[in-house]
Jmol script that loads the backbone (N, CA, C; Angstrom):
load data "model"
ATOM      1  N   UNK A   1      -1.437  19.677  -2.997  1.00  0.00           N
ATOM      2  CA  UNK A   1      -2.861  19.566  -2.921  1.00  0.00           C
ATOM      3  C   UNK A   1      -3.495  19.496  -4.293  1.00  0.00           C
ATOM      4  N   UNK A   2      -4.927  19.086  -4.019  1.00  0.00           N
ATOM      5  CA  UNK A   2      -5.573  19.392  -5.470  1.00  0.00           C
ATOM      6  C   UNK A   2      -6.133  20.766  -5.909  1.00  0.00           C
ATOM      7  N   UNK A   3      -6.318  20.732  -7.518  1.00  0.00           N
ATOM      8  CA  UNK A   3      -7.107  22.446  -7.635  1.00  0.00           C
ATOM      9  C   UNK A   3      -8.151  21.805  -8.563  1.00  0.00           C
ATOM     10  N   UNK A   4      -9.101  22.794  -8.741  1.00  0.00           N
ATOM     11  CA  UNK A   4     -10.086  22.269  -9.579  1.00  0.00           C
ATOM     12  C   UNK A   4      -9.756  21.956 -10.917  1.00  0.00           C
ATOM     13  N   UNK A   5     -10.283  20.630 -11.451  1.00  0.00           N
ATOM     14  CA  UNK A   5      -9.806  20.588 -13.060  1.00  0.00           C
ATOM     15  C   UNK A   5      -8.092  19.667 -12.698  1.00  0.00           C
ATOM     16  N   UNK A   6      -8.119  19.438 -11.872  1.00  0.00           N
ATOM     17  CA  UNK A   6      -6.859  18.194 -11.395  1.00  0.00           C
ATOM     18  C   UNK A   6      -7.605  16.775 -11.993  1.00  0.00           C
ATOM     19  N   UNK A   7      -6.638  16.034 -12.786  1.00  0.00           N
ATOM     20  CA  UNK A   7      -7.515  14.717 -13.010  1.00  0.00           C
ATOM     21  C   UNK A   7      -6.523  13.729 -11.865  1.00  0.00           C
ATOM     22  N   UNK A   8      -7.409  12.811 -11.189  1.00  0.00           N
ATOM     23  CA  UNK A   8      -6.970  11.801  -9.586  1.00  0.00           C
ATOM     24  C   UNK A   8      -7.185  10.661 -10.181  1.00  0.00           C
ATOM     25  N   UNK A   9      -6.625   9.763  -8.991  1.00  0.00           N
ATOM     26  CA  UNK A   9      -6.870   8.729  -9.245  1.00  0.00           C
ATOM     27  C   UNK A   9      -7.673   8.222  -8.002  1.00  0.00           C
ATOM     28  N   UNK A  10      -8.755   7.336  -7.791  1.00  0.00           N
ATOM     29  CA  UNK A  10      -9.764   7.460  -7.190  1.00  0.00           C
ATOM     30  C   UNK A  10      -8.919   5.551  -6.497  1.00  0.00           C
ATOM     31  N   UNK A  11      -9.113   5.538  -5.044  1.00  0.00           N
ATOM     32  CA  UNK A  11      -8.876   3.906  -4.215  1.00  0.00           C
ATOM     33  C   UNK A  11     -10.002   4.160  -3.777  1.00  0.00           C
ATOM     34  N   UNK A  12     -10.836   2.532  -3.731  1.00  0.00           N
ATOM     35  CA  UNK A  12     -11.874   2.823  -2.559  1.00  0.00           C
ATOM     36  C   UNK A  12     -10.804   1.446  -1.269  1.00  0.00           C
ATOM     37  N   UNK A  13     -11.060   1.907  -0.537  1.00  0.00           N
ATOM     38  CA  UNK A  13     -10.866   0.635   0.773  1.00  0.00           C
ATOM     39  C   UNK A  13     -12.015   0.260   1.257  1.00  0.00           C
ATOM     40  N   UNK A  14     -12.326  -0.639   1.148  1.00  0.00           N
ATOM     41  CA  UNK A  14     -13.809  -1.508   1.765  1.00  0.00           C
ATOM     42  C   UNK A  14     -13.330  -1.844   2.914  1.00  0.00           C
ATOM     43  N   UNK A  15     -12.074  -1.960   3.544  1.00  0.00           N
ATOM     44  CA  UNK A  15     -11.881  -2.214   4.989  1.00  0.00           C
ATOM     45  C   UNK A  15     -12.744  -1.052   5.439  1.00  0.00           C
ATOM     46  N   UNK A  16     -11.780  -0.328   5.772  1.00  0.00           N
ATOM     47  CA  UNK A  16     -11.837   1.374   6.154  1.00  0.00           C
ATOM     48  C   UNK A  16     -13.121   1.953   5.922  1.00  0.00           C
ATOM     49  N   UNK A  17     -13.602   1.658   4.479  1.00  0.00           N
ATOM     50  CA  UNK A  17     -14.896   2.568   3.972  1.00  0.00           C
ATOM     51  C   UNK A  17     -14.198   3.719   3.431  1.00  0.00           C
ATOM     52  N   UNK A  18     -13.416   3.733   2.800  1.00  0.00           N
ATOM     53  CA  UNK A  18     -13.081   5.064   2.775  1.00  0.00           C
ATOM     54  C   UNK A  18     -12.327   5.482   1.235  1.00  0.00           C
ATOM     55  N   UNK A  19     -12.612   6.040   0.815  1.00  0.00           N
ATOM     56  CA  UNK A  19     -12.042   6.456  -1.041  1.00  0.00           C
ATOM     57  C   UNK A  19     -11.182   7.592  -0.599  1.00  0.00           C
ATOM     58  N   UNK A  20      -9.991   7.189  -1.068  1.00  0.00           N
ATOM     59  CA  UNK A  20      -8.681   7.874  -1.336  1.00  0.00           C
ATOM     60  C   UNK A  20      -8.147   8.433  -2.610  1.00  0.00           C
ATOM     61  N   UNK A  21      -7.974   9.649  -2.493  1.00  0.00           N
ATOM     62  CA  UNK A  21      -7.882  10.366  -3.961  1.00  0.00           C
ATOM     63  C   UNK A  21      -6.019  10.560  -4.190  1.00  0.00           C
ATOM     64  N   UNK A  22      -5.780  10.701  -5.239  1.00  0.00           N
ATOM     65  CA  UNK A  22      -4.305  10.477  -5.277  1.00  0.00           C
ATOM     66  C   UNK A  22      -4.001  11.461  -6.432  1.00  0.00           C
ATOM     67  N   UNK A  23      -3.374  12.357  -7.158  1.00  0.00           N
ATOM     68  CA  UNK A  23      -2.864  13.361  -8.056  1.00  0.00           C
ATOM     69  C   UNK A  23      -2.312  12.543  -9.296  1.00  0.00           C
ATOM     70  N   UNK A  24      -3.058  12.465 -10.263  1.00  0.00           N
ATOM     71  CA  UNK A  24      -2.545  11.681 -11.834  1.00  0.00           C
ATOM     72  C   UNK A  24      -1.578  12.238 -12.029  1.00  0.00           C
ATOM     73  N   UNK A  25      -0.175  12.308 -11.951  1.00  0.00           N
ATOM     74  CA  UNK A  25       0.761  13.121 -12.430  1.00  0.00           C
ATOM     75  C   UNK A  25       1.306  12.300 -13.772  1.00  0.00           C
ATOM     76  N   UNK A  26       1.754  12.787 -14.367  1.00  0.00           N
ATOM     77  CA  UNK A  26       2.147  12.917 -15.745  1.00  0.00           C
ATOM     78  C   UNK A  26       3.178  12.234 -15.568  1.00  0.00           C
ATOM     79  N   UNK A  27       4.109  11.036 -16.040  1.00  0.00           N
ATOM     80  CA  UNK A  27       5.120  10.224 -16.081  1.00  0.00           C
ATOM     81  C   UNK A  27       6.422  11.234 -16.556  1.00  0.00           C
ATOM     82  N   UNK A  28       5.878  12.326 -17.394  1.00  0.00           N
ATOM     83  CA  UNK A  28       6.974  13.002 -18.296  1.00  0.00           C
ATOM     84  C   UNK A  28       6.925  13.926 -17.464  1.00  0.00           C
ATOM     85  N   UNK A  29       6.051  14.783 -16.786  1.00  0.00           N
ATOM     86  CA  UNK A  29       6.194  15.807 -15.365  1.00  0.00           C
ATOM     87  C   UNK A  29       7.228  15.351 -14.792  1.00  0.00           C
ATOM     88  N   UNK A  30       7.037  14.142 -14.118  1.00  0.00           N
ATOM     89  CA  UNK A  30       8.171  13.614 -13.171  1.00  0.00           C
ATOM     90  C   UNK A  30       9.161  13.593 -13.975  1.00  0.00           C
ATOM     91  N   UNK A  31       9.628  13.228 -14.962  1.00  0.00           N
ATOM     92  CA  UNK A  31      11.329  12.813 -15.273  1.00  0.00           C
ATOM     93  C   UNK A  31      11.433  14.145 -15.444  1.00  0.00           C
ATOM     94  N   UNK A  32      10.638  15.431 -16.218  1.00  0.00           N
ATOM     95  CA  UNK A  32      11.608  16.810 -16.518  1.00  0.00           C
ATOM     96  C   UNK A  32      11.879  17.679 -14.805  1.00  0.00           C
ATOM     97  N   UNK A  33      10.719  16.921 -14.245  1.00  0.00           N
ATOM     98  CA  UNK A  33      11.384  17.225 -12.816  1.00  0.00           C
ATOM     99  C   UNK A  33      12.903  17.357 -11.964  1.00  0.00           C
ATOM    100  N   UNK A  34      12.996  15.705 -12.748  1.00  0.00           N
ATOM    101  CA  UNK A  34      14.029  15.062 -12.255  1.00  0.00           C
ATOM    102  C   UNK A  34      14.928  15.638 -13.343  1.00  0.00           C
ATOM    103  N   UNK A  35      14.747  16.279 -14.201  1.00  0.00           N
ATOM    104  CA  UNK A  35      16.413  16.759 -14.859  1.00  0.00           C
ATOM    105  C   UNK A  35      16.289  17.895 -14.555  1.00  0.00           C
ATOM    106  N   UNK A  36      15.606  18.502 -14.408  1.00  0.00           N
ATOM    107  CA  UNK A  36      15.669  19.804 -13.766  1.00  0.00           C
ATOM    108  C   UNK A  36      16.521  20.179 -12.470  1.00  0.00           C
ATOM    109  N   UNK A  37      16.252  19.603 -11.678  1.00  0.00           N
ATOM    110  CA  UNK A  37      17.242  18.669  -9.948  1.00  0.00           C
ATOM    111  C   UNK A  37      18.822  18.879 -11.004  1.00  0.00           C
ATOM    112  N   UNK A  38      18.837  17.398 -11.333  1.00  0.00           N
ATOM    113  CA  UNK A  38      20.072  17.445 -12.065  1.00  0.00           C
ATOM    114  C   UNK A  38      20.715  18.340 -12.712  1.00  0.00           C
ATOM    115  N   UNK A  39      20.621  19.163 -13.352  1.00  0.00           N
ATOM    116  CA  UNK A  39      21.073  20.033 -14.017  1.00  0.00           C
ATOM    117  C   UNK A  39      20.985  21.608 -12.911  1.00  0.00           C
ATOM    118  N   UNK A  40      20.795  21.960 -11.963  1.00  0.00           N
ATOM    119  CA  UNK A  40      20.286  22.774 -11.018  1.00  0.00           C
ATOM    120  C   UNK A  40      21.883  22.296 -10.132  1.00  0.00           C
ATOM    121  N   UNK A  41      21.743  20.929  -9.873  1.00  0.00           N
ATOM    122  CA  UNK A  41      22.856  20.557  -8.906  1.00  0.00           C
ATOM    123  C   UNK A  41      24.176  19.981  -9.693  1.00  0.00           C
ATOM    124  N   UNK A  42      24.394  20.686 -11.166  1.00  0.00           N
ATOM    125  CA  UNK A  42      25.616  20.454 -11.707  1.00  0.00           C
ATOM    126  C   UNK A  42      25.827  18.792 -12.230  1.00  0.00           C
ATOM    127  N   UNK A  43      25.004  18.168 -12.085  1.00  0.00           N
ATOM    128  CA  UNK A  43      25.386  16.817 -12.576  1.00  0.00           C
ATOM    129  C   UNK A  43      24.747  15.826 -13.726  1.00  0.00           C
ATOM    130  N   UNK A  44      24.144  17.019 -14.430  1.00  0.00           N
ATOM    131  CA  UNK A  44      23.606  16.868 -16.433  1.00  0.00           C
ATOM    132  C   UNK A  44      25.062  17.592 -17.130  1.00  0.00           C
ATOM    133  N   UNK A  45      24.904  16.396 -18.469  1.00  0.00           N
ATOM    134  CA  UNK A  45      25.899  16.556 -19.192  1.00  0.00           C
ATOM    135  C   UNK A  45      25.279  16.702 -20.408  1.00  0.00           C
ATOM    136  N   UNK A  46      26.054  17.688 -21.272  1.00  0.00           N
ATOM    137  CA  UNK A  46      25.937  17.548 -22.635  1.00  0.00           C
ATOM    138  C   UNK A  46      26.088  16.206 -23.693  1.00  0.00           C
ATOM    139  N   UNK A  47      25.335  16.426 -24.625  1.00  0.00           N
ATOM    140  CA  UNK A  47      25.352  15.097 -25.314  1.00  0.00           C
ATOM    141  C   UNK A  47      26.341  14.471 -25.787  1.00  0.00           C
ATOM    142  N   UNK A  48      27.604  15.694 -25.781  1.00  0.00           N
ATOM    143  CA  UNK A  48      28.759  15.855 -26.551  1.00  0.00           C
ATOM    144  C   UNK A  48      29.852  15.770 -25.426  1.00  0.00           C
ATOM    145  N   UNK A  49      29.487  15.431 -24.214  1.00  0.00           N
ATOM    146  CA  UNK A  49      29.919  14.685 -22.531  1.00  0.00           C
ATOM    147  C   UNK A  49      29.949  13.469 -22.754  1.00  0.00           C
ATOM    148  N   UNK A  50      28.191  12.755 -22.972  1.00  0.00           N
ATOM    149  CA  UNK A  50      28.134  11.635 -22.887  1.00  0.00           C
ATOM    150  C   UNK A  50      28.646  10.948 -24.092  1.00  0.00           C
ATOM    151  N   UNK A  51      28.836  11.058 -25.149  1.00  0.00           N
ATOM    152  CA  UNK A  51      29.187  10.552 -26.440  1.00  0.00           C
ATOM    153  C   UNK A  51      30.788   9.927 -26.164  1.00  0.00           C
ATOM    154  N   UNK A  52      31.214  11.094 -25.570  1.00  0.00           N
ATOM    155  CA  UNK A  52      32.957  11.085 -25.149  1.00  0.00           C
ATOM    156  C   UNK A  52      33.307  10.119 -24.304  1.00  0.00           C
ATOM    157  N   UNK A  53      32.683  10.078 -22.799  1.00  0.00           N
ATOM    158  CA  UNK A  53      32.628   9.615 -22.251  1.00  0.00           C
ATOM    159  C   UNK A  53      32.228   7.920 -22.200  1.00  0.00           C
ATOM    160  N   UNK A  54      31.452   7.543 -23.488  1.00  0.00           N
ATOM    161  CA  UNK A  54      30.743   6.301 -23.673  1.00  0.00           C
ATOM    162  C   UNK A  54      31.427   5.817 -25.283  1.00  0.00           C
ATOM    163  N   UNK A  55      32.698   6.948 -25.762  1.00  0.00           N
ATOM    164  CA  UNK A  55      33.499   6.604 -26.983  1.00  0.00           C
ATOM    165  C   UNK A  55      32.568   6.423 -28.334  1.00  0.00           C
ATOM    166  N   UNK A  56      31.718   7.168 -27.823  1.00  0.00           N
ATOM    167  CA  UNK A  56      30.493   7.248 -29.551  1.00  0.00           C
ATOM    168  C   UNK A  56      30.639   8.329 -30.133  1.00  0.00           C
ATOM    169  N   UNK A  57      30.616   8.459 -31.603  1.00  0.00           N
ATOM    170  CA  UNK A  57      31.454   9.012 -32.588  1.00  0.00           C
ATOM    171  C   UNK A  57      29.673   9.849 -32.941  1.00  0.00           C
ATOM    172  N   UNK A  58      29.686  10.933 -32.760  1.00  0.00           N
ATOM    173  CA  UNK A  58      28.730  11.896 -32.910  1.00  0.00           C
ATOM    174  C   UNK A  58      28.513  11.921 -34.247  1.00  0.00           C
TER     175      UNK A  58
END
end "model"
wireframe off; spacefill off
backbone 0.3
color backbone group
């Protein structure tokens, strides 16, 4: 839901009549979201994983 001091993003529909509000979320909210998930369910690697794994010399 929203709380006060939320910045939205505002649709109007001229079919409908009707303005639809939507939650501005932050592009970088979502991805630390998403490593958060990952790393929670075991499947984030250290940099010193991926380096090995992709044969790049740290």
């Amino acid at each position: 839901g929203l709380e006060t001091g939320d910045a939205v993003f505002l649709k109007y529909e001229p079919e409908e009549k009707q303005v639809r509000l939507a939650p501005a979320v932050s592009p970088f909210d979502i991805l630390a979201e998403h490593a958060i998930k990952e790393h929670q369910n075991g499947r984030a690697r250290t940099i010193e994983e991926f380096a090995r794994e992709h044969n790049i010399c740290l």
